[in-house]
N, C-alpha and C positions, 0 to 999 in steps of 0.2 A: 473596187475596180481591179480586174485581174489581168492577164495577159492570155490564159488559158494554156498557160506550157504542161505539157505532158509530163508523165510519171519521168522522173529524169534518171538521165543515165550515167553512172560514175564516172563512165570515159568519157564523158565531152562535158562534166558540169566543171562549173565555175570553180565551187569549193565541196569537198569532198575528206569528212569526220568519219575513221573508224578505229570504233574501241578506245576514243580519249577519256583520259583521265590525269588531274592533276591531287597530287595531295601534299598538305603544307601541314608536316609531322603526321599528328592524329586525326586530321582533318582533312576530309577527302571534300574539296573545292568543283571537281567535276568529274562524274562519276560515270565511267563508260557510256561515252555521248557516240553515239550513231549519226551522221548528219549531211545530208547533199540538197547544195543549191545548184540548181542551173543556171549556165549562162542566160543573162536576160532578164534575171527573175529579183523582184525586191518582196524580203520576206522579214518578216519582225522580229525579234526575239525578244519575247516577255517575260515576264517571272518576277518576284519580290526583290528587295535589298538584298543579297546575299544569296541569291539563288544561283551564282556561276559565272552571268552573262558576259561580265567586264574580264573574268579570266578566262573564259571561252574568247573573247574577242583577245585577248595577251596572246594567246597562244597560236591564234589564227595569224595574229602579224609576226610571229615570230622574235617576240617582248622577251617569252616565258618558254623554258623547256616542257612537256607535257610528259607526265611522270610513267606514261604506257599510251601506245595508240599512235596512229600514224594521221596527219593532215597534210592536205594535199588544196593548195589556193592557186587558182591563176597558171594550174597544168605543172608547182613544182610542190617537189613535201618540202614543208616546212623546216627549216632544220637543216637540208641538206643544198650543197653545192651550188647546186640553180636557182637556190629562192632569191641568192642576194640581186641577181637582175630581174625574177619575177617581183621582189617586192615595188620595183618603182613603177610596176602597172598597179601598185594597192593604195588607194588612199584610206585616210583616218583621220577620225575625229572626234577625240577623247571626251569622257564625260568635262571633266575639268583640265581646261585647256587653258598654259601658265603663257603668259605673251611677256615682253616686255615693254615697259609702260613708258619709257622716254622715247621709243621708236615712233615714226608714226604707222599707219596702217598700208602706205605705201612701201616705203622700208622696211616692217616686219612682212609683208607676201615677197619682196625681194629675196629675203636673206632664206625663207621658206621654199625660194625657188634657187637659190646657191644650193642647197643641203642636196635637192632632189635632180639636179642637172639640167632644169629648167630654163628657158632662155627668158630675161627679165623685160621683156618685150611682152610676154604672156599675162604679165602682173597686171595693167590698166584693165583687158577687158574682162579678167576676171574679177574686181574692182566693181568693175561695173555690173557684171553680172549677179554681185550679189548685191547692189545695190548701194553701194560702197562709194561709189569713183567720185563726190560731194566732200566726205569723209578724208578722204585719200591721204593728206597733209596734214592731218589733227594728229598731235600725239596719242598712243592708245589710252593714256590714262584718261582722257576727257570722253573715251567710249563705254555708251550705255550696256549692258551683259547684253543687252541682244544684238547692239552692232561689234560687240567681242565675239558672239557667236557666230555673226555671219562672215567675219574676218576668217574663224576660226573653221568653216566651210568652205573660203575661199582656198586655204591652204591644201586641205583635202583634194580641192578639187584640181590643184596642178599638175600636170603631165599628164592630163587625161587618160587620168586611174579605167583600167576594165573594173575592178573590185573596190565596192568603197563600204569601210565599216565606220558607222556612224550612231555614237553612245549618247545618248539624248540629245541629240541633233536641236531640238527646238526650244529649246531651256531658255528661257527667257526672251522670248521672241514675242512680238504681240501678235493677233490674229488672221493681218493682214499679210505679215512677214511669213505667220506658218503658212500661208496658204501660197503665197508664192516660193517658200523655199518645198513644198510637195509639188507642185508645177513645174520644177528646176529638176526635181528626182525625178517626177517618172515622164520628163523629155531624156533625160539620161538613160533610166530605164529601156525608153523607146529604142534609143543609139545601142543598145547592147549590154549594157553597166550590169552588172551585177551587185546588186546594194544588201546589205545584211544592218539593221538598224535597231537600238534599241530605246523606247520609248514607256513614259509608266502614262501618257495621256492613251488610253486606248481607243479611245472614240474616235480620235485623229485617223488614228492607224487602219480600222476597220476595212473604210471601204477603198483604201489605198495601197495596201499591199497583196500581193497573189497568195503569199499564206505566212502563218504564224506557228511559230516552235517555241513553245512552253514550256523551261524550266524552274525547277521544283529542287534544293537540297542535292545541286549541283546533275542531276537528271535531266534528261529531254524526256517530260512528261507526256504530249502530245505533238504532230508538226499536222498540219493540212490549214485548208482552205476554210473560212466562215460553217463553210455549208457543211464542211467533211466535219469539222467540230462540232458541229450540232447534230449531226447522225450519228457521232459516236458516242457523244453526250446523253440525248436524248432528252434534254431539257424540255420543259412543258411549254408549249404554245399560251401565250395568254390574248382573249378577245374581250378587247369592252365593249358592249353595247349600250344605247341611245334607244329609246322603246319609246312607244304611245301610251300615255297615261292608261294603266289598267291591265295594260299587254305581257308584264313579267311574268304570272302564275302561269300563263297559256305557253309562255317560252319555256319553262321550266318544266315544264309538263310535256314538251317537243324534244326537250333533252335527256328525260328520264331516260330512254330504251338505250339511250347509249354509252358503252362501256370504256373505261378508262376517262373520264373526263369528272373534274371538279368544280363545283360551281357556288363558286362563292357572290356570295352580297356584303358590298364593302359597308364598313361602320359611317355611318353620317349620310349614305347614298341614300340620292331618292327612291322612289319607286319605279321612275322611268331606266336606271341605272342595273346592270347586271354584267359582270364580269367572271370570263370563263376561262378555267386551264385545262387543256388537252395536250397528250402526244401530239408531235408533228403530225405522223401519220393518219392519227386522228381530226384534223382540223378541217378534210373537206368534211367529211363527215357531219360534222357540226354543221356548220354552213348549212350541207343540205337540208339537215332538220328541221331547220330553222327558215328553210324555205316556206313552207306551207303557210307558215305564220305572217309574214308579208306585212309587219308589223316596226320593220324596224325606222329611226332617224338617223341611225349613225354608227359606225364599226369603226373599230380602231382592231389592227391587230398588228402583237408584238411580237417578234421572233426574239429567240435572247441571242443577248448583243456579244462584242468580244471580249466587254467587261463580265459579263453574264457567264461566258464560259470558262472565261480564265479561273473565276472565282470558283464554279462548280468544276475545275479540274484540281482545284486548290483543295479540297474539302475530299477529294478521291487520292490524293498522294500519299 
């Protein structure tokens, strides 16, 4: 699901990466990152264990000094003079996030909304909003990792942040939880938020965020959309077909003339079974071939996924 925001523009985006880099002695942690969100727009950022993400997000909140490169969040650079009142437009919400466990879960959004100038009149129905406000009175220590999690998104979410960075947001969350804490993001989204998130469940992320910025050994190896990353990719289309007993030679024989495509027959498949990889470009292509033949039970066809690309950007770095 996307929002469809245009090519964005530095001067009115949300947050705004040029030429950062941090390095810790020999070790260069993020390596001349290029990078603009637009206001409005919630975009993923993926990559391995130790591919930058969580000190790309330090630096964005203004945690970490960045060793070259200027950042720019919420209309101030990071770093400089204005950020200390733009940061209370920024929320965050750490991969591992330390509570205190005699408190309970009212008391600790309380004291979460002391720090940030909050008026504690806010705490119930954010409470409630994450589904909390049952909870409310328990000490934290009797809270399960996914009701710490969404405690630890309520905190995020007070002073109704423009900017919210969120490092595996759904870490221990069960199915129904993830699905209503995406339901909670892109209503947010909808209001204007600018969300920057990072997630290793990719399938989640897919068809819910408007694009994905991939790094790689502290690099932004790719940024764009599903579709932009599979035109740059170029990854193979795969189709499976369902045939009438007898009908595969006659198919196969439809697909001889055309070029760029591989056609494989899986081990253990019937005869009614054949499975084909093409270029994108290539895929009506196929299809129409395969008209003539008029023989088919059933098509399945796969585009590759964001697991699919991530991986085949991974192998190109």
């Amino acid at each position: 699901m996307t929002n469809n925001i245009a090519e964005n523009d530095p001067a009115t985006a949300a947050i705004v990466l040029r030429g950062v880099s941090k390095s810790y002695g020999a070790h260069r942690a993020v390596d001349n990152v290029d990078f603009v969100v637009g206001q409005g727009e919630l975009v993923g950022l993926i990559g391995h264990n130790g591919a930058g993400k969580s000190t790309l997000f330090r630096m964005m909140l203004g945690l970490v000094p960045p060793s070259s490169g200027e950042l720019v969040v919420a209309g101030a650079r990071v770093g400089g003079r204005e950020f200390r009142a733009a940061r209370r437009q920024v929320g965050y919400l750490p991969e591992n996030l330390v509570l205190y466990d005699n408190l309970s879960g009212r008391e600790t959004l309380r004291f979460f909304a002391r720090l940030k100038g909050v008026s504690p009149d806010a705490c119930e129905p954010m409470l409630d909003r994450v589904g909390l406000a049952d909870a409310a009175k328990r000490p934290v220590r009797e809270y399960s990792k996914g009701m710490r999690q969404r405690l630890g998104f309520a905190q995020a979410l007070l002073g109704k942040p423009r900017v919210l960075f969120l490092d595996e947001p759904t870490n221990g969350l069960d199915p129904v939880a993830i699905r209503d804490f995406y339901e909670l993001l892109l209503a947010l989204r909808g209001q204007g938020v600018t969300i920057v998130l990072t997630s290793h469940i990719l399938a989640e992320l897919q068809q819910r965020a408007d694009r994905f910025a991939v790094m790689s050994a502290g690099r932004m190896q790719a940024v764009g959309s599903v579709a932009a990353l599979r035109r740059q990719l170029g990854l193979p289309v795969t189709l499976a077909l369902r045939l009438e007993p007898g009908a595969r030679p006659a198919a196969i024989r439809c697909l001889q003339a055309e070029q760029g495509l591989a056609v494989e027959i899986q081990e253990g498949a019937t005869e009614q079974d054949l499975t084909l990889r093409c270029l994108p470009q290539a895929k009506m292509a196929v299809l129409a071939a395969l008209q003539p033949l008029g023989r088919w039970l059933d098509l399945h066809i796969h585009e590759p996924s964001l697991e699919d690309l991530f991986l085949g950007l991974g192998s190109r770095a």
